[in-house]
C-alpha positions in Angstrom: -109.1 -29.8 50.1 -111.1 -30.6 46.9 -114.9 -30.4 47.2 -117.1 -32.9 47.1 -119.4 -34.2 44.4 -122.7 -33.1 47.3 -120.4 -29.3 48.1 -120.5 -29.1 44.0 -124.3 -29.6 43.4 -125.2 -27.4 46.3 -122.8 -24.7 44.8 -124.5 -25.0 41.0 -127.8 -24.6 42.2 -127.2 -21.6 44.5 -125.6 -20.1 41.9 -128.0 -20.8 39.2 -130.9 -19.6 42.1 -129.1 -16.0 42.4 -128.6 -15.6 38.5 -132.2 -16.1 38.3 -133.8 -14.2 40.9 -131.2 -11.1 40.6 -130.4 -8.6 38.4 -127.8 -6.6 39.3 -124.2 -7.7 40.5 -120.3 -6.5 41.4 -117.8 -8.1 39.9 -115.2 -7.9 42.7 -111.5 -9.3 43.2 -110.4 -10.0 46.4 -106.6 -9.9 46.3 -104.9 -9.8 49.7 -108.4 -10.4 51.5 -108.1 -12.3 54.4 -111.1 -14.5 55.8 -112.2 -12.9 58.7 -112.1 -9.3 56.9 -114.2 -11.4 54.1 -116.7 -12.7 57.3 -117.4 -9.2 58.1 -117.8 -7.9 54.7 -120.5 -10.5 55.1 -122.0 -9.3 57.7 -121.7 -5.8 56.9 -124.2 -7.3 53.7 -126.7 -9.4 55.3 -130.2 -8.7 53.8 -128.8 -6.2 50.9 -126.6 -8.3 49.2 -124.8 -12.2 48.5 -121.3 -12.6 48.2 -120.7 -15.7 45.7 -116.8 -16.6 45.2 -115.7 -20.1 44.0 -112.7 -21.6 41.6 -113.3 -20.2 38.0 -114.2 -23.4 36.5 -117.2 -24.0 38.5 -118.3 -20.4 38.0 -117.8 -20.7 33.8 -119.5 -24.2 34.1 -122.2 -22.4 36.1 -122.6 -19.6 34.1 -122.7 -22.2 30.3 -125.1 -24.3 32.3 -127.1 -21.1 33.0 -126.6 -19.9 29.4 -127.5 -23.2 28.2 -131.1 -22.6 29.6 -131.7 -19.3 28.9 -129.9 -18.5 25.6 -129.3 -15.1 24.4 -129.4 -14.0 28.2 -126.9 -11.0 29.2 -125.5 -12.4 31.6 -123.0 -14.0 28.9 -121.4 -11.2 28.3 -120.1 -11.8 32.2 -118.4 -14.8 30.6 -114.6 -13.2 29.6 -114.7 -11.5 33.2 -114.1 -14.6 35.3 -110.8 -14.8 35.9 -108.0 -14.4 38.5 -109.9 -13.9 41.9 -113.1 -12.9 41.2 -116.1 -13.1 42.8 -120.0 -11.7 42.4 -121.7 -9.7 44.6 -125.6 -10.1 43.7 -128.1 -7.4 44.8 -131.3 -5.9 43.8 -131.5 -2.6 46.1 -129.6 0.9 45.5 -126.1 0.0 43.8 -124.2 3.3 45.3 -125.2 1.5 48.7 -123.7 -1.5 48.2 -120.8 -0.1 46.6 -120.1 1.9 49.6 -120.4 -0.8 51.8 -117.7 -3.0 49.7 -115.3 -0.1 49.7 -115.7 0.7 53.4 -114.2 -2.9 54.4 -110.9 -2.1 54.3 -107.8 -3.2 56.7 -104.6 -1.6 57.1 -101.7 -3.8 56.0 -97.6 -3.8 55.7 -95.7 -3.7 52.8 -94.3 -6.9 52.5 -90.7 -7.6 50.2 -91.5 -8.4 46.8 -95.6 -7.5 47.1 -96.4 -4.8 44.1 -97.2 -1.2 45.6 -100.8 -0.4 44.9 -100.3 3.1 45.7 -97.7 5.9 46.5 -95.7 5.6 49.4 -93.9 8.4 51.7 -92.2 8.2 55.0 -93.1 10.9 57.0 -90.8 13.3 59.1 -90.7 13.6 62.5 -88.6 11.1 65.7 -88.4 7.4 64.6 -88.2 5.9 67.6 -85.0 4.6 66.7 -81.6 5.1 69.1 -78.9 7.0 67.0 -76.7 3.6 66.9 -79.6 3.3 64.0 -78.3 6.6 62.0 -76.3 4.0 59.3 -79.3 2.1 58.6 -81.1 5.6 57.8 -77.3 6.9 55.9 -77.9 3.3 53.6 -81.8 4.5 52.7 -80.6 8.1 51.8 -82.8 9.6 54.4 -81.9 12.8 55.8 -82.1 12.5 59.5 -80.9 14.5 63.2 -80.9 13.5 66.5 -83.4 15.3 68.6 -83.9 14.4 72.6 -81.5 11.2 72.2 -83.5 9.5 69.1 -83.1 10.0 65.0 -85.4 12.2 63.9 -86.1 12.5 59.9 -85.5 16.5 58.7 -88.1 16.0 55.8 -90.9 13.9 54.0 -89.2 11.4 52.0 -90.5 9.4 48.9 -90.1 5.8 48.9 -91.5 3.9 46.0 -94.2 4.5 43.3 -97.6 2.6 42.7 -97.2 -0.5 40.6 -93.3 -0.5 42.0 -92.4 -3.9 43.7 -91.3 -3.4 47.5 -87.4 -4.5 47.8 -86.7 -5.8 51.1 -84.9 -2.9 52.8 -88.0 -0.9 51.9 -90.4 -3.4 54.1 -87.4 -3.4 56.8 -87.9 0.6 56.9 -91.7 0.6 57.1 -91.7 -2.1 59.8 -89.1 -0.3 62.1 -91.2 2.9 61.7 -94.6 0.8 62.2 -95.9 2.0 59.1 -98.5 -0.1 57.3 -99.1 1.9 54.3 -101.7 -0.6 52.0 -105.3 -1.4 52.7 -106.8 -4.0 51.1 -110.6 -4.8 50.4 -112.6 -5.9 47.8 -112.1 -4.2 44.7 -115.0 -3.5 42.2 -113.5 -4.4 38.6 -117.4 -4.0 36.9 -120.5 -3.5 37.7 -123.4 -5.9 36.0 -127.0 -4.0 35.7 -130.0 -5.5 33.8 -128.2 -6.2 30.6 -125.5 -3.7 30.4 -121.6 -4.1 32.6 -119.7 -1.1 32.6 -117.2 0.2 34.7 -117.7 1.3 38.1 -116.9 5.5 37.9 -120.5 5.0 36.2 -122.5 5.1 39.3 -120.6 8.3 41.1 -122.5 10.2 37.3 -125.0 12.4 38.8 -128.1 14.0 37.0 -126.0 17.3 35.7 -123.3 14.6 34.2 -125.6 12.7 32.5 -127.3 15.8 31.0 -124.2 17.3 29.6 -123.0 13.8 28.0 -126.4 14.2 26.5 -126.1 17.0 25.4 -122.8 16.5 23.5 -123.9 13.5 22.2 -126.7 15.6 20.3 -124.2 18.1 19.3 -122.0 15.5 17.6 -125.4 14.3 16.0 -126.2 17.6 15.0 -122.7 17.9 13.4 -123.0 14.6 11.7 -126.3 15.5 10.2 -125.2 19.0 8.7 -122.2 17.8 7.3 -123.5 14.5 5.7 -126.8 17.0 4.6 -129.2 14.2 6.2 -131.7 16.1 8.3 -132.6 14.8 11.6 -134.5 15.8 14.5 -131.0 17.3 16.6 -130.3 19.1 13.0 -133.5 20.8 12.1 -133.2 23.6 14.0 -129.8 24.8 12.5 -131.2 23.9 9.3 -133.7 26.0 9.2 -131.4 28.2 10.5 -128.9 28.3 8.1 -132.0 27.6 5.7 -133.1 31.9 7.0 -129.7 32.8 6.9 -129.3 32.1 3.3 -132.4 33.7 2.1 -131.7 36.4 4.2 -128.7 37.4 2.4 -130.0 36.6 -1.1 -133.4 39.4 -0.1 -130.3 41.6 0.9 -128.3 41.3 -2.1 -131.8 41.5 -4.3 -133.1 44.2 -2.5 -136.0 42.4 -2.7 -137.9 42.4 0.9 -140.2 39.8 2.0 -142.2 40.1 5.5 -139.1 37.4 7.6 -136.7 40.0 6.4 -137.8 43.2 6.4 -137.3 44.5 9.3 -133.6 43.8 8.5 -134.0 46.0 5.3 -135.6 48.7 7.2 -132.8 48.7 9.8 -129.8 48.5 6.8 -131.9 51.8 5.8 -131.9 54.1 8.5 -130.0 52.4 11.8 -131.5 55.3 14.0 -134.7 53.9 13.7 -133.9 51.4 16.0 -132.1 53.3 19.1 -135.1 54.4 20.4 -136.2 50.4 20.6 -132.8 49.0 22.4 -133.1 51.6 24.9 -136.6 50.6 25.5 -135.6 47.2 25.8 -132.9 48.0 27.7 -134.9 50.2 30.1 -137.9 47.1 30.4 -134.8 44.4 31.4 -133.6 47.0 34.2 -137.4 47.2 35.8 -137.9 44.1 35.6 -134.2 43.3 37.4 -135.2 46.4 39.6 -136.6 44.9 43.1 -140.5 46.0 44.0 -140.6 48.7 47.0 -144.1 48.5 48.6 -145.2 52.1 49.8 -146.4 52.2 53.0 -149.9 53.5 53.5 -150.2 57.1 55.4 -151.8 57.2 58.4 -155.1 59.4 59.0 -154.9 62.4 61.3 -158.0 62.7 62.6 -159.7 66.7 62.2 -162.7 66.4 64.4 -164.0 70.5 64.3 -164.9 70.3 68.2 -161.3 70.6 69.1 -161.2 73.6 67.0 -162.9 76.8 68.7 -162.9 75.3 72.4 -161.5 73.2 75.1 -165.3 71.8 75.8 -165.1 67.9 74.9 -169.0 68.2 74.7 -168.8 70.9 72.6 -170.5 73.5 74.6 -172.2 76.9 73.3 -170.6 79.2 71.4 
């Protein structure tokens, strides 16, 4: 039923309303979604989050008339990723929230002929259900099966079709006799839109540590840049002067010329022995400081009081 020109207007301004007043969105699909699951995705939403979905050409028109406005915004770069069924999921609170909320909504469903698999599928051992007039049918599939306690029973795990593999009829037939629904379908996050930059969605499960090592090897490959184009920068000083040391080290060495940053390396070239007596100082300070601290425990005083000592008399008596 085609909208009207009143539905259209309404949908333009909400749409323009949430692309100004949010800054973060999903960009979700919502392939094999049916409309109650999409009600209580809804619902599961309410007050963190608006679901927007609508025909691609209204969202493009949307999006130029927002564009249009407001040039230069981000939010073009949104502009190649409508397309097929997509929809935006505007919010503004903790993304990893929202995102687990979206993937939670999920539903069981059968594999219907001629659907493409979106995952791996295996039939499970164990009694069918089925009455062992049924063994042919099992025989056809290549399926190893016994009849256990008057019903076919399959002997092991059995593979039946890859992800991205389209379901052939006498696939579906097998999964619907064994009441196997082996897909679940949702809304699937395809990117994720945060103040200026879309990237994919693996981005948000990047803790603290991750983030710190891909910085980390960023500055390496900086660092390597820098030495080998013999540009300094700030992630190449330090091997610089490094390498800097290292050179006049070795041209003091070859000299025999000492200076006070490399003598000590003359005076160990000299007589090596010198030096034993330090590393096993060093080596003796590591292991104290490793070594745990054992509090001594105070003696106690024995009391020698001299009345005690040539009588029995507590008052002390004559003597």
């Amino acid at each position: 039923m085609p909208l009207t020109r009143e539905k259209k207007d309404a949908y333009f301004v909400k749409i323009a309303e949430y692309l100004n007043n949010y800054s973060r969105l999903f960009l979700v699909t919502a392939d094999n979604v049916g409309s109650r699951q999409m009600a209580n995705i809804r619902i599961s939403l309410r007050g963190k989050a608006e679901v927007l979905f609508g025909k691609n050409t209204m969202m493009r028109r949307a999006l130029r008339l927002f564009l249009a406005e407001n040039k230069g915004h981000p939010f073009e770069k949104l502009m190649p990723k409508i397309q097929g069924n997509i929809g935006f999921v505007f919010c503004d609170g903790e993304m990893t929230e929202i995102r687990d909320l979206l993937t939670a909504n999920v539903v069981p469903a059968p594999a219907r002929s001629g659907a493409i698999a979106p995952c791996n599928v295996y039939v499970p051992p164990g009694p069918t259900g089925c009455d062992p007039g049924q063994t042919g049918y099992f025989q056809a599939m290549n399926i190893g099966t016994k009849i256990v306690k008057g019903q076919i029973e399959i002997v092991s795990e059995v593979f039946l079709f890859a992800k991205g593999d389209i379901v052939n009829p006498g696939q579906a037939a097998l999964l619907q006799k064994l009441d196997i629904q082996p897909f679940s379908y949702g809304l699937k996050i395809d990117s994720v839109y945060d103040n200026g930059s879309v990237f994919a969605p693996e981005v948000l499960d990047l803790g603290e540590d991750d983030l710190a090592a891909k910085f980390i090897q960023a500055v390496r490959k900086v660092a390597a840049v820098s030495l080998a184009l013999e540009f300094p920068t700030m992630a190449s000083l330090r091997f610089s002067i490094a390498n800097a040391f290292v050179k006049v080290l070795a041209l003091s060495l070859e000299s025999g010329v000492a200076q006070e940053s490399t003598q000590i390396y003359h005076d160990y070239l000299a007589d090596p022995s010198k030096f034993a007596g330090m590393a096993a100082a060093a080596t003796a300070g590591d292991a104290a400081e490793a070594a745990p601290e054992v509090e001594e425990e105070p003696e106690e005083e024995v009391s020698m009081g001299s009345g005690n000592l040539f009588g029995d008399d507590e008052d002390g008596g004559d003597y």
